[in-house]
One Martini backbone bead per residue (centre of mass of N, CA, C, O) as a GRO file, in nm:
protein
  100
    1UNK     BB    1   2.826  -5.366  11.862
    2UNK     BB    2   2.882  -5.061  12.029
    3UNK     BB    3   2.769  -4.903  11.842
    4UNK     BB    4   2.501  -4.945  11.802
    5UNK     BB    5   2.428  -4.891  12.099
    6UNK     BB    6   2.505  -4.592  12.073
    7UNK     BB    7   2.300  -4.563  11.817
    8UNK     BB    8   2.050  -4.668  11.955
    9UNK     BB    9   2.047  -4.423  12.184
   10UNK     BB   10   2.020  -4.182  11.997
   11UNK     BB   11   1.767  -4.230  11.858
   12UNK     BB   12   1.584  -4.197  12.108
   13UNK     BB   13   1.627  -3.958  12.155
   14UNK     BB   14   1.525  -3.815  11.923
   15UNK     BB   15   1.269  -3.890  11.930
   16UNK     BB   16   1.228  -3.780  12.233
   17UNK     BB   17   1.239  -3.482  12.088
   18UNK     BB   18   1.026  -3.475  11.887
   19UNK     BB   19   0.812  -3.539  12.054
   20UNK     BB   20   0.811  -3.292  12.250
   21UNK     BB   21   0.778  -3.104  12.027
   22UNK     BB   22   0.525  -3.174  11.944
   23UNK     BB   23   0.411  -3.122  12.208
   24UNK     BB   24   0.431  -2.805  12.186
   25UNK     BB   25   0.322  -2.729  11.932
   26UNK     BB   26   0.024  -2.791  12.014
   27UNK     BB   27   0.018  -2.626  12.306
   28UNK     BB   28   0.056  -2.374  12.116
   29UNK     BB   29  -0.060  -2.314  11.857
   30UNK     BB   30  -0.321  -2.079  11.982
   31UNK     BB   31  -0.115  -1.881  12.144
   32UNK     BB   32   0.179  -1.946  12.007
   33UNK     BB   33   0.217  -2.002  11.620
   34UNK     BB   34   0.522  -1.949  11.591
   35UNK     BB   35   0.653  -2.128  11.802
   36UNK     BB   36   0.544  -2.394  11.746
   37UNK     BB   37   0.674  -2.379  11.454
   38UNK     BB   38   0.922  -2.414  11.576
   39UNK     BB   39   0.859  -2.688  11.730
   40UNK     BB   40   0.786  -2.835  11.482
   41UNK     BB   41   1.071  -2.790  11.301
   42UNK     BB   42   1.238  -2.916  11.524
   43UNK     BB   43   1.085  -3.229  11.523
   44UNK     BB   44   1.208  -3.294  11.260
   45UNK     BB   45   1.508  -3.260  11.271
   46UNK     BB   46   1.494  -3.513  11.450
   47UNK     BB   47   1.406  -3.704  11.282
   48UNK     BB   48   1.662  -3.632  11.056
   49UNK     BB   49   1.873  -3.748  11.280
   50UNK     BB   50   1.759  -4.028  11.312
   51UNK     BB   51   1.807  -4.122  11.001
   52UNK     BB   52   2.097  -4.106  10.998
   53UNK     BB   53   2.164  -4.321  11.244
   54UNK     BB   54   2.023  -4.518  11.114
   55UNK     BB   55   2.202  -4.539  10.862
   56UNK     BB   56   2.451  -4.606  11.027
   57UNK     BB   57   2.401  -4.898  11.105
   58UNK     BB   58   2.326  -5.012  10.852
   59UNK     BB   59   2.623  -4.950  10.746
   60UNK     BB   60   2.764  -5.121  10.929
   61UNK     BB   61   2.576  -5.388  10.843
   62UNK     BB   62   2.737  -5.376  10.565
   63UNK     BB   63   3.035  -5.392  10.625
   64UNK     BB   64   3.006  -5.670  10.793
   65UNK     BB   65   2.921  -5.857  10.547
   66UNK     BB   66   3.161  -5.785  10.340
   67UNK     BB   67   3.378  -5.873  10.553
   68UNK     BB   68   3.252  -6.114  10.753
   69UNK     BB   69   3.006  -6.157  10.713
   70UNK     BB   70   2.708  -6.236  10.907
   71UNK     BB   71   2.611  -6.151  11.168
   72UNK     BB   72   2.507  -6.216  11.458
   73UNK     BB   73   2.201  -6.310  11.564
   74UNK     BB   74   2.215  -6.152  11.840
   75UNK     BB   75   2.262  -5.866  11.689
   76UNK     BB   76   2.035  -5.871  11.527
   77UNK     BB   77   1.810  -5.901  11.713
   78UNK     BB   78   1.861  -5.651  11.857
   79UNK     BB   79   1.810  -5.485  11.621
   80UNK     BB   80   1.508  -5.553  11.578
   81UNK     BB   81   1.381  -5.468  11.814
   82UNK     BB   82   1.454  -5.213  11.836
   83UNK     BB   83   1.375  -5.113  11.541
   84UNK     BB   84   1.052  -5.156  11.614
   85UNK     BB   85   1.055  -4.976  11.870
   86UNK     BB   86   1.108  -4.706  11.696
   87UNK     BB   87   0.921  -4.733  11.498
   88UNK     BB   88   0.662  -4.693  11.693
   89UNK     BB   89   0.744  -4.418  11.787
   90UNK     BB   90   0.744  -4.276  11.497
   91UNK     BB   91   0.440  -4.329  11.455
   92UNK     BB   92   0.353  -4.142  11.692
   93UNK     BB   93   0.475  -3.893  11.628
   94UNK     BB   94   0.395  -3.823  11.330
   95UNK     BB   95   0.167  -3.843  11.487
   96UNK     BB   96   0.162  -3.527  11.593
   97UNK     BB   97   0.287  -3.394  11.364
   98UNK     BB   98  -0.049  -3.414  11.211
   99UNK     BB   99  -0.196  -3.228  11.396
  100UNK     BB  100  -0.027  -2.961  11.323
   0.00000   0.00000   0.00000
C-alpha cells in the first residue's frame, strides 16, 4: 500500500529531527542549559509523532487483514524490513537522549 510507504517516509523524518534535536542538545547543555532543554524536549515530541505514525501503519496493516485476509508477503517484508531499521535508529537516538 502507498500510504505505508508515505507513513514510512515519515517515520524517517520523525527520527531524524529526534536526533538532530538530541544532538543539539547535548552541543548546547553547558553553554546554554535552557535551549538544550528545550532541544531535548523538542527530540521526545518527535519521537512521540514517530509513534503515533508507527501506530497508523500497525493500524492499517490490521484493517487490511480484517478486511482482505493476510496482506501479501511481499509488503510485509518491506514494512518488517523498514521497521527494523527504524527500530535500529530509534535506539542510536534514545542513546543520545540518555546522555542528556
Amino acid at each position: 500500500m502507498k500510504i505505508i510507504e508515505i507513513l514510512s517516509d515519515c517515520i524517517e523524518e520523525e527520527i531524524s529531527d529526534s536526533e538532530k534535536y538530541a544532538k543539539k542538545a547535548l552541543e548546547h547543555k553547558t553553554d546554554f542549559p535552557e535551549t538544550a532543554k528545550v532541544f531535548y524536549t523538542l527530540s521526545l515530541e518527535e519521537m512521540e509523532h514517530m509513534n503515533k505514525l508507527h501506530e497508523a501503519v500497525v493500524s492499517l496493516i490490521d484493517k487490511y487483514r480484517r478486511e482482505q485476509g493476510e496482506p501479501p508477503k511481499e509488503m510485509l517484508a518491506i514494512y518488517e524490513y523498514l521497521h527494523k531499521k527504524q527500530i535500529d535508529r530509534v535506539a542510536e537516538v534514545k542513546m543520545l537522549q540518555t546522555m542528556f
